[in-house]
C-alpha positions, 0 to 999 in steps of 0.5 A: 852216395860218395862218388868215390863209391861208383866205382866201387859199386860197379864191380863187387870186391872180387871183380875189383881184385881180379881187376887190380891183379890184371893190370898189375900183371900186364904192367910186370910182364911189359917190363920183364920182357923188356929187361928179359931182351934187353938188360943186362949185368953191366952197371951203366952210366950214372950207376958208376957215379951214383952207386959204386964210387959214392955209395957201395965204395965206401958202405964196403970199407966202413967208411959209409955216414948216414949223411952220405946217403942225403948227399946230392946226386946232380940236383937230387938227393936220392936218399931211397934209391940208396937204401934200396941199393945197399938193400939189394947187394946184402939180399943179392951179395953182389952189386945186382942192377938186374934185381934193382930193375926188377924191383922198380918194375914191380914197385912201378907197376903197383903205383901206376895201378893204384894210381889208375884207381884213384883217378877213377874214382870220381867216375860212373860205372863203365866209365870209371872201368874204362879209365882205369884200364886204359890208364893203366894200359897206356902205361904198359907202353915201354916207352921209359926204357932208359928207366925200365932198363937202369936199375939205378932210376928208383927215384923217378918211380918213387916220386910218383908213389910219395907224390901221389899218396901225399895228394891221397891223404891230404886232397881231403883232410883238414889242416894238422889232422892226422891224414894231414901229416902223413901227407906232409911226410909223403910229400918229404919223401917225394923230395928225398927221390928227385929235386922236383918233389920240391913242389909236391906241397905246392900242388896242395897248397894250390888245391887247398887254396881253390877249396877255400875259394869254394867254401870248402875250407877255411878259418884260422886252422886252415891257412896256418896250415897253408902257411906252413905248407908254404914255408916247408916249400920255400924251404925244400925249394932252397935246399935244392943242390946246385948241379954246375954241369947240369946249367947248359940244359937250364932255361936262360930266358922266359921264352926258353923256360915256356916253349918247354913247358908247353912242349911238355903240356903237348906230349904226345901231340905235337906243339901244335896241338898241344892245347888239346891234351891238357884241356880236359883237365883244365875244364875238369878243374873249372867245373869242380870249381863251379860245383863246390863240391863236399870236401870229401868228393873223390874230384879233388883227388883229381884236381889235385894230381893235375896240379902235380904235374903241372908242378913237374912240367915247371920243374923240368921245363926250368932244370931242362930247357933245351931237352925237356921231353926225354926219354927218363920223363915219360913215365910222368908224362904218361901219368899226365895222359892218363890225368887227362883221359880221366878228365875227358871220360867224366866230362863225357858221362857226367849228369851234366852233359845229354842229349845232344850236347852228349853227343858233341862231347862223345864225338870230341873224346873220339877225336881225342883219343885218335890224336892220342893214339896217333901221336904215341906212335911217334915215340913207340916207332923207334922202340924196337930199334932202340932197345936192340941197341941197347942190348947189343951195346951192353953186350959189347960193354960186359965183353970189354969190362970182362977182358979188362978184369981178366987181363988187365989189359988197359986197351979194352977201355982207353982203346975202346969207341965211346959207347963200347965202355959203359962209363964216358971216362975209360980213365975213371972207369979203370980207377973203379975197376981197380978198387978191391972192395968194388971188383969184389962187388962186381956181378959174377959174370963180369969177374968170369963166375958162376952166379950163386945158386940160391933163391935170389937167382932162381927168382930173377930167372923165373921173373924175367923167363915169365915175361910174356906168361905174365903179360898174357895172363894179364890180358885174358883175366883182364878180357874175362873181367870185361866180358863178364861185367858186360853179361852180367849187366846186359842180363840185368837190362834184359830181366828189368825189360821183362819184369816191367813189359806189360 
C-alpha cells in the first residue's frame, strides 16, 4: 500500500470532507473573531507605503506599468500581494483593507488545512487523524496578529501556499517532468511573495540530493535538473532587492546570524530547550534516509517541508539578527511545530518502534508535547492585552484621520502622539492624504460616508458578525467526527472479538 494511502483508508471520502471543512471553519472563524474585535478601516503602517503611494496612486492616475508591480517593497518583491490589492479596491470601489484581511484569513485557513493533510500522510490511522487536527489547531492560535489584522501581509501566507505546493509536486517527480515544472514555477511565485522563497529550490535541491544519495534518483537527467534548480537559485538569491534601512537588523558576525537561527529552531521553547523541538524531524529525516524508501512515499514530502523551514530560519536569521522571533514570522514558525509534531507522532506509531521501546517513545512525545503547550503560553499571554491595544489605537487613528479629512486641521496629525497617527511621519502622511485620487480611494468611513449597500459589504459584515458561529460549528463537527471514527472502530474490535471467541 502507498503509505500515502492510510490516511486515506482511515476515513472514507465523507469523513475526510467533513474533516477538511471542520478545520477550515475553526481556522476562519479564529481569524474572523480577531478582526471582528480588533481590525479596523484605517490602512496602517507599511500599508501607506506599500499600497497607497506605490500602488493605488498611480493605478488611480494611469500612470501604474506592469514593472511597478515587481518593483521591491524593502527586500521583497510583492508582486501577488499587488494584484490581490488592485483586485479588491475594483471589487470593493475603495481601498478595502477589511476585505484584504478577510481574504487572507480564508486563503490562510485553506493552506494551513492542505498543508496539515499533506503532512499526515505518511501516518497510520489515529495517528495520522491526530497530526492533522492538532496541526491545524495550533495554527487557530492567533498569535500572527500583526498578520491577521494587516490586510497588507498576503505574502507571508502566499509564500507558505507557493512554497508548500512546489514541495507537493516536486518531492516525488523526475527531473523536467511535468510535475517538475509546475514545481519550479510555484517555487517562482514563492519568490515573487517575500525575498525568503529565494530558497524554496534550495530545499528541493537538498531532497533531490539525499534521493540520489539513497538510490532513488540518479543518471544524467537528474543532476541536469539539480543543476539548474541550483542556478535559478543562485540567480533568485542575486536578485534579492538591497533594503539600506533594513541593514541595522541584519546578522553582523557568524555568532550573531547562529544565536538567531537557533532561537528561531527553539520557538516555542526557550533557547535552552531549543534542541528538543527540531529533533524529531532530524530523526524523521535520518530515518527515512536509512529506509531508502520508493520515490513516490509520502516522507519525502515531509523531509522536504523540513528542509523548508530550515531555509526560512537562514533567511530570517540572516535579514533579521537582532529580531528574529517577530510576531509577523510565527505563522511559519507555527508550520515548523506543526513539521515537528508530525515527525514525533510517526516515529511513536511506526512499525519500528514496540514493545518497550514504544513505551519510551509514548513517554518522550508526552514530555514533548507538554513542553510545547507550556511554552506557547508565553506568547499566547499577552494576546489579549495586545489585541485590545491595537483596537483601541486604530480607533484613535481613524478619529484623528477623519477630523484632519474633515477640517483640514494639520493638528490632528503633526500635534498628535506617535501611535495616534497610523503612519510614523505626519508630514508624509498629510502629502498622502491631500493627493485627489488617494481621498478619493480612501474607505467611507474615514471621509465621513455611508458605506455602499451592496453584496461586498453585506458579505464582510456576515463574515466577521459570524465569528464565533464558524468557530464553534467547526469544534462540534470536528468533535462528531472524532467521536464517530472512535465508534465505528471500537464496534469493529468488539465484532472481530466475538466473531473469533470460540
Amino acid at each position: 500500500m502507498h503509505p500515502g494511502e492510510r490516511f486515506l483508508r482511515f476515513l472514507d471520502n465523507r469523513s475526510q470532507t467533513f474533516l477538511f471543512v471542520s478545520l477550515f471553519l475553526i481556522l476562519i472563524g479564529a481569524r474572523a473573531v480577531v478582526i471582528n474585535y480588533a481590525g479596523n478601516t484605517t490602512p496602517y503602517t507599511d500599508e501607506w507605503d506599500g499600497e497607497a503611494a506605490n500602488l493605488l496612486e498611480p493605478y488611480l492616475k494611469g500612470a501604474l506599468t506592469i514593472g511597478d508591480l515587481f518593483h521591491a517593497h524593502n527586500e521583497h518583491v510583492i508582486f501577488f500581494t499587488r494584484l490581490l490589492t488592485l483586485a479588491i479596491y475594483n471589487v470593493s470601489g475603495y481601498w478595502d483593507v477589511v476585505l484584504q484581511m478577510i481574504a487572507n484569513a480564508i486563503l490562510d485557513a485553506a493552506t494551513v488545512v492542505a498543508i496539515s493533510y499533506a503532512l499526515s500522510r505518511p501516518l497510520r490511522g489515529g495517528w495520522a487523524l491526530a497530526a492533522m487536527i492538532l496541526s491545524a489547531l495550533v495554527n487557530a492560535l492567533p498569535l500572527s496578529y500583526d498578520n491577521i489584522l494587516l490586510g497588507f501581509n498576503t505574502h507571508f501566507y502566499l509564500l507558505l501556499a507557493f512554497s508548500f505546493a512546489s514541495l507537493w509536486f516536486m518531492a516525488d517527480s523526475g527531473a523536467w517532468s511535468p510535475r517538475w515544472a509546475a514545481g519550479v514555477l510555484f517555487a517562482l511565485a514563492s519568490f515573487l511573495c517575500m525575498a525568503s522563497g529565494a530558497l524554496t529550490l534550495a530545499a528541493v535541491i537538498g531532497l533531490h540530493l539525499m534521493q540520489v544519495a539513497c538510490g532513488r534518483r540518479g543518471g544524467m537527467r537528474e543532476w541536469l535538473g539539480i543543476a539548474a534548480l541550483a542556478a535559478a537559485t543562485i540567480v533568485l538569491a542575486s536578485l534579492v532587492p538591497h533594503a539600506p534601512s533594513s541593514d541595522v537588523y541584519r546578522a553582523h558576525s557568524l555568532r550573531q546570524f547562529l544565536s538567531a537561527v537557533f532561537e528561531l529552531a527553539s520557538w516555542p521553547a526557550p533557547p535552552n530547550l531549543g534542541a528538543l523541538m527540531a529533533l524529531p524531524s532530524v530523526l524523521f529525516s535520518l530515518r527515512t534516509f536509512a529506509d531508502r524508501p520508493a520515490l513516490s512515499d509520502a516522507r519525502w514530502f515531509n523531509v522536504a517541508a523540513f528542509g523548508w523551514i530550515l531555509t526560512q530560519f537562514v533567511a530570517f536569521a540572516a535579514g533579521r539578527a537582532l529580531i528574529p522571533v517577530e510576531n509577523r514570522y510565527l505563522d511559519t514558525l507555527l508550520i515548523g511545530l506543526a513539521v515537528n509534531m508530525t515527525s514525533f507522532f510517526w516515529l511513536v506509531g511506526s512499525d519500528a518502534a514496540g514493545g518497550k521501546r514504544k513505551i519510551w517513545w509514548s513517554a518522550a512525545l508526552a514530555a514533548w508535547l507538554v513542553i510545547v503547550a507550556a511554552s506557547l503560553v508565553r506568547p499566547a499571554h499577552p494576546l489579549p492585552g495586545s489585541m485590545d491595544l491595537r483596537r483601541k489605537t486604530a480607533d484613535v487613528q481613524e478619529k484623528n484621520l477623519r477630523f484632519y479629512l474633515a477640517t483640514g486641521d494639520a493638528s490632528y496629525l503633526a500635534g498628535a502622539p506617535l501611535m495616534d497617527i497610523p503612519y510614523p511621519e505626519a508630514t508624509r502622511l498629510r502629502e498622502l492624504l491631500d493627493a485627489p485620487e488617494l481621498r478619493a480611494a480612501l474607505p467611507p468611513e474615514l471621509l465621513s460616508r455611508n458605506t455602499p449597500s451592496n453584496w461586498v459589504e453585506a458579505f464582510k459584515r456576515t463574515f466577521l458578525a459570524q465569528g464565533y458561529i464558524w468557530l464553534g460549528a467547526g469544534v462540534l463537527l470536528l468533535i462528531a467526527l472524532v467521536a464517530r471514527e472512535v465508534w465505528v472502530r471500537q464496534l469493529g474490535r468488539s465484532w472481530h472479538a466475538n466473531s473469533t471467541s470460540p
